[in-house]
Every structure is written in C-alpha cells, then in structure tokens.
VEXMIDO-400425 format. One record per residue (C-alpha): chain; x, y, z; residue in one letter. Coordinates in Angstrom, 3 decimals, always signed. Layout:
BEGIN
+------+----------+----------+----------+------+
: unit :     east :    north :       up : code :
+------+----------+----------+----------+------+
:    A :        X :        Y :        Z :    a :
...
+------+----------+----------+----------+------+
This chain:
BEGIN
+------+----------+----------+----------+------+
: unit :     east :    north :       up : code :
+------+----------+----------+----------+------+
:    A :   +2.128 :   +7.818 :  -14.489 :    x :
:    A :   +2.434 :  +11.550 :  -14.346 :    x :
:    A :   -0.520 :  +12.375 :  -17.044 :    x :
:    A :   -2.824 :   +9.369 :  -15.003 :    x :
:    A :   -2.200 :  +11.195 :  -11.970 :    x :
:    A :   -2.660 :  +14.491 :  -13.281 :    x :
:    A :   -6.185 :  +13.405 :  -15.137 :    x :
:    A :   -7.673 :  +12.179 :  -11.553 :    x :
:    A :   -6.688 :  +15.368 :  -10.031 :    x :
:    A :   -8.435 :  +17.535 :  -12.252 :    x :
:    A :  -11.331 :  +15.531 :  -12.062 :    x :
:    A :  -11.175 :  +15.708 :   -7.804 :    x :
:    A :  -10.477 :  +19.388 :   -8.028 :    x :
:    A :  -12.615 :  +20.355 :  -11.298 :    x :
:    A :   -9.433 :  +22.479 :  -12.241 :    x :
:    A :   -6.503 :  +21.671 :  -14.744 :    x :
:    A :   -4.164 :  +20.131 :  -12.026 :    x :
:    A :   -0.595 :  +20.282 :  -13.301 :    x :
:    A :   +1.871 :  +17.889 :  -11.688 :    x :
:    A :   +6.022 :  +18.992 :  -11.065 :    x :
:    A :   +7.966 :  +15.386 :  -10.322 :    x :
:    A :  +11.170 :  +14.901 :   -8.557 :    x :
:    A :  +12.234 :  +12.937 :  -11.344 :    x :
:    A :  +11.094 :  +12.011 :  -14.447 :    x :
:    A :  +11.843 :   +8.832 :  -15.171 :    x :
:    A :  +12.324 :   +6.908 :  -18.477 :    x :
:    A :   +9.363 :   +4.771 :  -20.297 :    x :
:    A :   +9.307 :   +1.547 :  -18.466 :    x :
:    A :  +11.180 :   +2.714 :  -15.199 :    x :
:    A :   +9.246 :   +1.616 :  -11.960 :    x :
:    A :   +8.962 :   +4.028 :   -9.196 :    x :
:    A :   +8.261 :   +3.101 :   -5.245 :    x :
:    A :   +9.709 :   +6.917 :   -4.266 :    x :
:    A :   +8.458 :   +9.459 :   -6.518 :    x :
:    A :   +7.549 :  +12.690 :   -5.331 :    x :
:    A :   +5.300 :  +15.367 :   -6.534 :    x :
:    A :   +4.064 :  +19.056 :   -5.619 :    x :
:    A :   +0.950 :  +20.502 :   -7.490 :    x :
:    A :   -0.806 :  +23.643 :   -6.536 :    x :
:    A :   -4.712 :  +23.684 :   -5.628 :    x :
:    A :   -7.324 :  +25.860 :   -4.725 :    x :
:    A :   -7.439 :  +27.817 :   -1.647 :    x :
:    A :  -10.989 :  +25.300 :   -0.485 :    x :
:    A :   -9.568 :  +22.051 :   -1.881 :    x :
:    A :   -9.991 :  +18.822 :   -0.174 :    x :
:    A :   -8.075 :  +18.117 :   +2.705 :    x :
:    A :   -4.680 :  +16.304 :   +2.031 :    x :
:    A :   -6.046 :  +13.302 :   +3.663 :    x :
:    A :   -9.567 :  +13.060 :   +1.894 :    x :
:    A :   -7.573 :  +14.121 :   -1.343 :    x :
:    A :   -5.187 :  +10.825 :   -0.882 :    x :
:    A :   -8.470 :   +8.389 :   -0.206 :    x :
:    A :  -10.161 :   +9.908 :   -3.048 :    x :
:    A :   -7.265 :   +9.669 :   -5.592 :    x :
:    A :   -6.937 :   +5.767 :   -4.213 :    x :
:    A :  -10.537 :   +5.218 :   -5.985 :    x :
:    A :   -9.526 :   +6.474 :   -9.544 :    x :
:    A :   -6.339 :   +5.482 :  -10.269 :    x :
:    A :   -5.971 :   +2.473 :  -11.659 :    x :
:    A :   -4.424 :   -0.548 :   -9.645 :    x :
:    A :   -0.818 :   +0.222 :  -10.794 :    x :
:    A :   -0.401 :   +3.752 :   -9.678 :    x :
:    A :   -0.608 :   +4.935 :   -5.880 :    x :
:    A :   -0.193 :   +7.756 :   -4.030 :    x :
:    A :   +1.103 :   +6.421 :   -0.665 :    x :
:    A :   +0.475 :  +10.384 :   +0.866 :    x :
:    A :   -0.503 :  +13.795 :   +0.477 :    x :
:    A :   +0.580 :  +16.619 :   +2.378 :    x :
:    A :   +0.445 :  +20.308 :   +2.379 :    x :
:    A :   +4.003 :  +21.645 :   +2.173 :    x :
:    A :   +5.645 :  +25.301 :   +2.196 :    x :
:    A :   +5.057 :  +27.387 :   -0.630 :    x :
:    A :   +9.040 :  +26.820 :   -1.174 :    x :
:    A :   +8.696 :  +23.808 :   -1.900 :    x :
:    A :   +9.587 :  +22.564 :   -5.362 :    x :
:    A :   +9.233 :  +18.643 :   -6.177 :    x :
:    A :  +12.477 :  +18.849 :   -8.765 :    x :
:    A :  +14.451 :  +21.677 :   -7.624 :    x :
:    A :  +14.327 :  +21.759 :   -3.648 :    x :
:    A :  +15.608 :  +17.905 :   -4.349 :    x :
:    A :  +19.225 :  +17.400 :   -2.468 :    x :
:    A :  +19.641 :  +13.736 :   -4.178 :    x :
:    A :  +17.741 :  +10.927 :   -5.708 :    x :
:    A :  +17.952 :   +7.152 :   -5.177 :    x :
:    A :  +17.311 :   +4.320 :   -7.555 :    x :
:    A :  +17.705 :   +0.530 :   -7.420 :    x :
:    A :  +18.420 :   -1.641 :  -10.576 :    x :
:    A :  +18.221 :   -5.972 :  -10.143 :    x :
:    A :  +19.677 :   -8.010 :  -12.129 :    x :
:    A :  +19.429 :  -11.737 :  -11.779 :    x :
:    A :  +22.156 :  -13.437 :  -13.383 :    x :
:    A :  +21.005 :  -17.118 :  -12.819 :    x :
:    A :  +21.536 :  -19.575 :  -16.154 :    x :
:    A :  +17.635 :  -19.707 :  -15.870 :    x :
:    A :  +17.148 :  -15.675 :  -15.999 :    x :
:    A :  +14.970 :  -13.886 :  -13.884 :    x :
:    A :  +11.984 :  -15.594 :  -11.459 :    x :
:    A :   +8.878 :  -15.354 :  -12.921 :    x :
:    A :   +7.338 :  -13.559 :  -10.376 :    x :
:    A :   +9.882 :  -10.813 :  -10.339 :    x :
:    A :  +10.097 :  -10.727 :  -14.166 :    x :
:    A :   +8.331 :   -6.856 :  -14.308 :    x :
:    A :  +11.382 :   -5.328 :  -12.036 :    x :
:    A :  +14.141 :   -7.865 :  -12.502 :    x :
:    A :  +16.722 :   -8.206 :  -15.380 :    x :
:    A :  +17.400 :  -12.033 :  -16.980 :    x :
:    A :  +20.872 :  -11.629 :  -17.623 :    x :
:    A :  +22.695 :  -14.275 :  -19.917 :    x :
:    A :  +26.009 :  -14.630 :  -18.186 :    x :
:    A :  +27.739 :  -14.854 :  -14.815 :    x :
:    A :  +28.536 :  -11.733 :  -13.131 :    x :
:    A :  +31.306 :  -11.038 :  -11.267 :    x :
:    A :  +30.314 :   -7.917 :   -8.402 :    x :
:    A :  +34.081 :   -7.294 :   -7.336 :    x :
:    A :  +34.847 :   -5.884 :  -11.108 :    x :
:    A :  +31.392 :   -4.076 :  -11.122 :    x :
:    A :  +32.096 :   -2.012 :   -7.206 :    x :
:    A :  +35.880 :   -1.491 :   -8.627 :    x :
:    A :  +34.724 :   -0.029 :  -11.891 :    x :
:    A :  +31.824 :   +1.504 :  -10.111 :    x :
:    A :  +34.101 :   +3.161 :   -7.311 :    x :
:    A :  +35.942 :   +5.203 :  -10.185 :    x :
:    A :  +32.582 :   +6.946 :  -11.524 :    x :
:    A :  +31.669 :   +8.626 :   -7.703 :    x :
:    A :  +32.276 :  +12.408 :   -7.600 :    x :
:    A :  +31.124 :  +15.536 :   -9.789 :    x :
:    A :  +31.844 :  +14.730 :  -13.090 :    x :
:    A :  +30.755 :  +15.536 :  -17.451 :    x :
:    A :  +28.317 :  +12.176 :  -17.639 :    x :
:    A :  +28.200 :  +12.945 :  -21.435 :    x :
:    A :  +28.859 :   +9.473 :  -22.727 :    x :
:    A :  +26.023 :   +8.200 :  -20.187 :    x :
:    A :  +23.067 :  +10.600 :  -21.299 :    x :
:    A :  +21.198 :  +11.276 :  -24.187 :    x :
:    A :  +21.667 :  +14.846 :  -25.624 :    x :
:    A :  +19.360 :  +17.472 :  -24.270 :    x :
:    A :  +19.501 :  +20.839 :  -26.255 :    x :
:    A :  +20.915 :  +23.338 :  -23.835 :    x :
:    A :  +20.929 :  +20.887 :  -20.705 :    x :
:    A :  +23.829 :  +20.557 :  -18.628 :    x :
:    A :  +25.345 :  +16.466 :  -18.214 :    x :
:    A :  +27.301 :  +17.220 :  -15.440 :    x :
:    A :  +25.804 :  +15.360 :  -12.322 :    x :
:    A :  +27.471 :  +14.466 :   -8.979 :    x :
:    A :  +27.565 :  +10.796 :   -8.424 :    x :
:    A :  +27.830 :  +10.322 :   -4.537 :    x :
:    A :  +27.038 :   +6.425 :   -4.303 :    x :
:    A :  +27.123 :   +3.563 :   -6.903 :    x :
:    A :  +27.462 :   -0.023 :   -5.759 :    x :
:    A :  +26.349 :   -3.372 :   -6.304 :    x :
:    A :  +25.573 :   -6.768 :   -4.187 :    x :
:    A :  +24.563 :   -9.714 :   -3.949 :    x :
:    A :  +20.949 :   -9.994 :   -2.238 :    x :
:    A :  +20.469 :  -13.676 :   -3.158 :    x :
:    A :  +22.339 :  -15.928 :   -5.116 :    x :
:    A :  +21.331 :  -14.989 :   -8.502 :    x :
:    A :  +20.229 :  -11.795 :   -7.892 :    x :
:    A :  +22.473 :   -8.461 :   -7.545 :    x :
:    A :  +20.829 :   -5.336 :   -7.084 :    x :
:    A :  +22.842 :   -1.686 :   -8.017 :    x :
:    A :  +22.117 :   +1.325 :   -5.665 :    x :
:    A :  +22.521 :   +4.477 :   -7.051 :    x :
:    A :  +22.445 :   +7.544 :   -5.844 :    x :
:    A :  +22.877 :  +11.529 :   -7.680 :    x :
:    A :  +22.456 :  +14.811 :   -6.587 :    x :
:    A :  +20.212 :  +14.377 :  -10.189 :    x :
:    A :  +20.210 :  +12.389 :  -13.168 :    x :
:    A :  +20.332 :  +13.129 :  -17.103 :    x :
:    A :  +18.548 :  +10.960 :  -19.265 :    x :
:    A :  +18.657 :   +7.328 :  -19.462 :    x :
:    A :  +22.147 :   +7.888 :  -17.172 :    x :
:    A :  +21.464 :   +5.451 :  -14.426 :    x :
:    A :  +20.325 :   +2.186 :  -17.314 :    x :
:    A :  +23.722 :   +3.558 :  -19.295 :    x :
:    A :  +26.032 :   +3.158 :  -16.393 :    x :
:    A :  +24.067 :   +0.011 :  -15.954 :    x :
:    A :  +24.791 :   -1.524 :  -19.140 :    x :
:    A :  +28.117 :   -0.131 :  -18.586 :    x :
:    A :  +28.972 :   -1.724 :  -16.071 :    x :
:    A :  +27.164 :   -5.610 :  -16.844 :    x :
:    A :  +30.187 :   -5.176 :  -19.761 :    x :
:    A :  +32.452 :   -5.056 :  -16.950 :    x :
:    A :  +30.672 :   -7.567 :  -14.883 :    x :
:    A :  +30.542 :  -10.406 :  -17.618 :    x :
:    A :  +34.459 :   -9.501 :  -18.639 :    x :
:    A :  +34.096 :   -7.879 :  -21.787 :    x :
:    A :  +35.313 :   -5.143 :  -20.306 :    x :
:    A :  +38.090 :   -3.954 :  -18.029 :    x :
:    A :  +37.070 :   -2.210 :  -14.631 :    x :
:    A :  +38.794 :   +0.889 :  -15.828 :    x :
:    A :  +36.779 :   +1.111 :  -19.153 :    x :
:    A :  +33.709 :   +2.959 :  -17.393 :    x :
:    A :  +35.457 :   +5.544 :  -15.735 :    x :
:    A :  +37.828 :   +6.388 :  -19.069 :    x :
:    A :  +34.560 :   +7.464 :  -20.672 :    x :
:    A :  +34.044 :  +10.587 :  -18.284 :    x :
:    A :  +36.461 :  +12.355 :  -20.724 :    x :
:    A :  +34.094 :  +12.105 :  -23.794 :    x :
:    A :  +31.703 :  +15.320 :  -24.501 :    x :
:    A :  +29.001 :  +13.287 :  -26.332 :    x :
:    A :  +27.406 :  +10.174 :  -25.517 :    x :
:    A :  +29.679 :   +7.312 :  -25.810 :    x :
:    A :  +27.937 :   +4.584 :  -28.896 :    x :
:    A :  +29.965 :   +1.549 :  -27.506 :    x :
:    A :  +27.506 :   +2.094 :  -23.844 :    x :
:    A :  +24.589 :   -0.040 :  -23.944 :    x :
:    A :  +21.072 :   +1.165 :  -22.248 :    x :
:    A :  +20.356 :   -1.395 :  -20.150 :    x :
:    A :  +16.692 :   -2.422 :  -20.306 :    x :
:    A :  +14.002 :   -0.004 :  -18.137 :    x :
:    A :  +12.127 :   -2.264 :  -16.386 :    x :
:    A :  +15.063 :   -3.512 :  -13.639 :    x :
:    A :  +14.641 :   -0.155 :  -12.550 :    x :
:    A :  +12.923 :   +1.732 :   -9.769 :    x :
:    A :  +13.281 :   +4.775 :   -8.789 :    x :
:    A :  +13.343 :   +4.410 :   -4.640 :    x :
:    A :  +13.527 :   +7.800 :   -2.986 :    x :
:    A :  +14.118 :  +11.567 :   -2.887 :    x :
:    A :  +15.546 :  +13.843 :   -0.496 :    x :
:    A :  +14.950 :  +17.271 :   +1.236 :    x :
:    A :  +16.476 :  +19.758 :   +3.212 :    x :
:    A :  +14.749 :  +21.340 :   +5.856 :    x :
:    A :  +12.058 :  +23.770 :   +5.577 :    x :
:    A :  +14.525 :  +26.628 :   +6.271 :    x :
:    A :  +16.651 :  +25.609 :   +3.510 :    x :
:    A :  +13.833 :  +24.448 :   +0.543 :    x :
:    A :  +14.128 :  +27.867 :   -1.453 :    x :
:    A :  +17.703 :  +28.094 :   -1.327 :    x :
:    A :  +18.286 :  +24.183 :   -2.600 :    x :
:    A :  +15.929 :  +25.536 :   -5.356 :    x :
:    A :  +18.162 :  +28.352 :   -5.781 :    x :
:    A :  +21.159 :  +26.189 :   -6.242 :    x :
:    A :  +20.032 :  +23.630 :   -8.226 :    x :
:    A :  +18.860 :  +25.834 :  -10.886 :    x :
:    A :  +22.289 :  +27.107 :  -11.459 :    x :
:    A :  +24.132 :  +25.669 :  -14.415 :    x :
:    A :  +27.129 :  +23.260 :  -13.981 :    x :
:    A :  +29.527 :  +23.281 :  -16.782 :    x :
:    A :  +32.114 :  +20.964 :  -17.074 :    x :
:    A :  +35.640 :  +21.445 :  -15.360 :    x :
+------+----------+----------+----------+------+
C-alpha cells in the first residue's frame, strides 16, 4: 500500500514523495485506519484537490479517505499515543462466509471466548512481548498492552480488539494464534501470559494468518502535545 501510495504522489507532485505510516503493518494485514504524514512543496495542491486527485490513480483497493495539512510536529509513527486493530475469526463448522473470506478467519474448531478474555486479561500492562515478535536487530519488544478482548458479534463470528501504545512485528497475529490455542483447549488460560518471561520469541506461538486482520485506528494528542509524544516515544524501553 505504502509504495502505491507513494508512486501516485510523486506523480501529483512531480517530486519523490516519501510516505512515514503510523504503522506498518504485516504482508496481508488490511487497514481501514492507517495514517500517514508526507512533506510537499511550499505551492502543492490543496489538501482537498490532492485527496480527489489521488482517488483517480490509485487503484480500487487503496483509498485515502482525507488529506489535511497538519503542524510541522506532527509525526505519523512517533506523535502516535496508541494503535487499534481488529482480528475475526469465524469459528462456524462451515468456516468463514464467502463474502467475508478476504478479512475473516475459517477456523476448524469451536471456540470458547470466556478462556480467550481470561487468558487475554493476564497479557494487559507494560510488558517484554519477546515470545510474540519477530527479532528486530537493536529494536526494543517491550510494548504496553492497554486493551485485548474478544466477543461474539454473531454466532460464528468473534472478533479480537486490540489495542498498544505500539506493536512489534507480527505481535498482534502471535497473540492471536496464541490465544485460538487457548480458545480451542489446547491450551490453559494461563499459558499466554507465562510466556512474558521468555527473552526470544517463543517457537510453540503460532502466527495466526494476516488476512483476519485490520488495522482500525490511530491516536493523537493535541497539537500542544504532538512534539513531546514524539519525544517520548522515541525513547527506548528496556525490559524491567
């Protein structure tokens, strides 16, 4: 998405346009909520004409829902305060409804949501996600989890919400498959949470597939408060 994006700009502005995401989201990961900053000429297009423009290049599956000018504070990935994401799962015998087969995971077996909120419920806080991410050279796994929960929006269909401060990679679709363990009884509810003690990424976690997931929305401080968030969330967090 990012490189389309970035390819229709440059061709609107007739400069390299280089895109910084709130998130960057795994191959196969929808996303209804992205956010991006990119810095333009001085004469560019109005945001508005920019946004109607873009709407004629991209191609059918990408949008950009708005464009605004913003502060020069502003940073797309480091003025973030948190990040939300929806995964669905459909746990009918039948798997997943055709219709909602690009965003909806066919799972195999029955799952129980009471075990996944009870194991989810011990993974909330600031804590070393390690056994969640894929290594990074020199990149901190230490995110604070501040919701993770999971209902029933149908009778088949369950849907996760999730919600960071910021994610490592693949952590969401680990805790996922993490947690459908727990959900089908393989595992016990406590399992997920006895894996925060681990310093490398834990081989027993499956990745659950990408395309249940979509990344929803992204949230800002105030104006007042954009270079300072961007301040803070450049620090490195080592674990406890």
């Amino acid at each position: 998405m990012q490189g389309v994006v970035e390819e229709a700009l440059t061709t609107l502005l007739r400069a390299p346009a280089g895109l910084t995401v709130a998130g960057r989201t795994d191959a196969g990961v929808h996303a209804s909520g992205q956010v991006a900053h990119v810095d333009v000429p001085a004469d560019a297009t109005a945001p508005a004409e920019l946004g109607h423009r873009l709407s004629r290049l991209l191609p059918r599956d990408v949008r950009v829902t708005a464009v605004a000018q913003v502060p020069p504070e502003f940073d797309a990935r480091f003025s973030a305060l948190r990040r939300h994401y929806r995964y669905r799962v459909c746990d009918a015998a039948w798997r997943a409804d055709p219709l909602q087969r690009h965003h909806t995971l066919g799972w195999h077996r029955t799952l129980d949501p009471a075990a996944m909120n009870a194991a989810s419920a011990l993974l909330l806080g600031e804590h070393d996600f390690a056994a969640f991410c894929r290594h990074r050279e020199g990149a901190t796994t230490v995110r604070t989890l501040q919701r993770l929960d999971w209902s029933r929006t149908g009778p088949d269909v369950l849907v996760a919400r999730v919600v960071a401060d910021a994610f490592c990679h693949s952590m969401v679709r680990s805790l996922v498959g993490a947690l459908l363990a727990v959900g089908e009884g393989r595992r016990a509810p406590s399992w997920p949470a006895s894996l925060l003690q681990a310093t490398t990424r834990a081989s027993e976690v499956a990745v659950a597939p990408a395309h249940g997931l979509v990344l929803t929305g992204v949230d800002y401080p105030e104006p007042a408060r954009l270079a300072a968030r961007a301040a803070e969330a450049r620090q490195r967090r080592e674990p406890a």
